[in-house]
N, C-alpha and C positions, 0 to 999 in steps of 0.2 A: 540544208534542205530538210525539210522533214517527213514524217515518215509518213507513207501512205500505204493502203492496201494496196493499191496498182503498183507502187515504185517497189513495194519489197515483194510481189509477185515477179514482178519483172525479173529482180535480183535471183531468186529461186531459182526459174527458169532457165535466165544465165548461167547459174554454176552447175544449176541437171545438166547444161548442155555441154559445158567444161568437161562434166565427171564424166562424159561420155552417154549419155543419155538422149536419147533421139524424140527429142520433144517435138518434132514434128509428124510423128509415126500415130497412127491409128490403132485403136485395140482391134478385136473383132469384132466387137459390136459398131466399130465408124466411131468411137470416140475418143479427145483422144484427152488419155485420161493424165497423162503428167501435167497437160495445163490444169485441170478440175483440182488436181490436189496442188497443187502451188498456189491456185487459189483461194483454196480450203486453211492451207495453211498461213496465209498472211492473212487473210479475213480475222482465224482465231490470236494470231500472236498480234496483229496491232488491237483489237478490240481486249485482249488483255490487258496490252500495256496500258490503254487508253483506261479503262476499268481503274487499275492502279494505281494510275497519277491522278484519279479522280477521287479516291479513298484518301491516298497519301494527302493532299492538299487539306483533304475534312477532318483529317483524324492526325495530322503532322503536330510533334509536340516537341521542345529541344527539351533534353534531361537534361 
């Protein structure tokens, strides 16, 4: 399968929930914010990796 921003969001989510983390719970201001950063953070790590394997392919050379 590969990797998506949605599937490794999802993932995130999962294991905040594992670790005890109540991803279902609201801040005070009504939001709620362990979804916004699990989203925050699979947005920036697949567009990395994505970045990456976009350089490696252009600039890939065997020594």
């Amino acid at each position: 399968m590969a990797l998506s921003k949605e599937s490794l969001r999802n993932r995130i989510i999962n294991e905040l929930e594992s670790q005890g983390f109540g991803i279902g719970n609201l801040g005070r201001d009504e939001i709620n914010w362990m979804y916004r950063f699990a989203t925050a953070i699979a947005n920036a790590v697949v567009d990395e990796i994505q970045q990456n394997a976009e350089t490696s392919e252009e600039h890939e050379k065997i020594l």
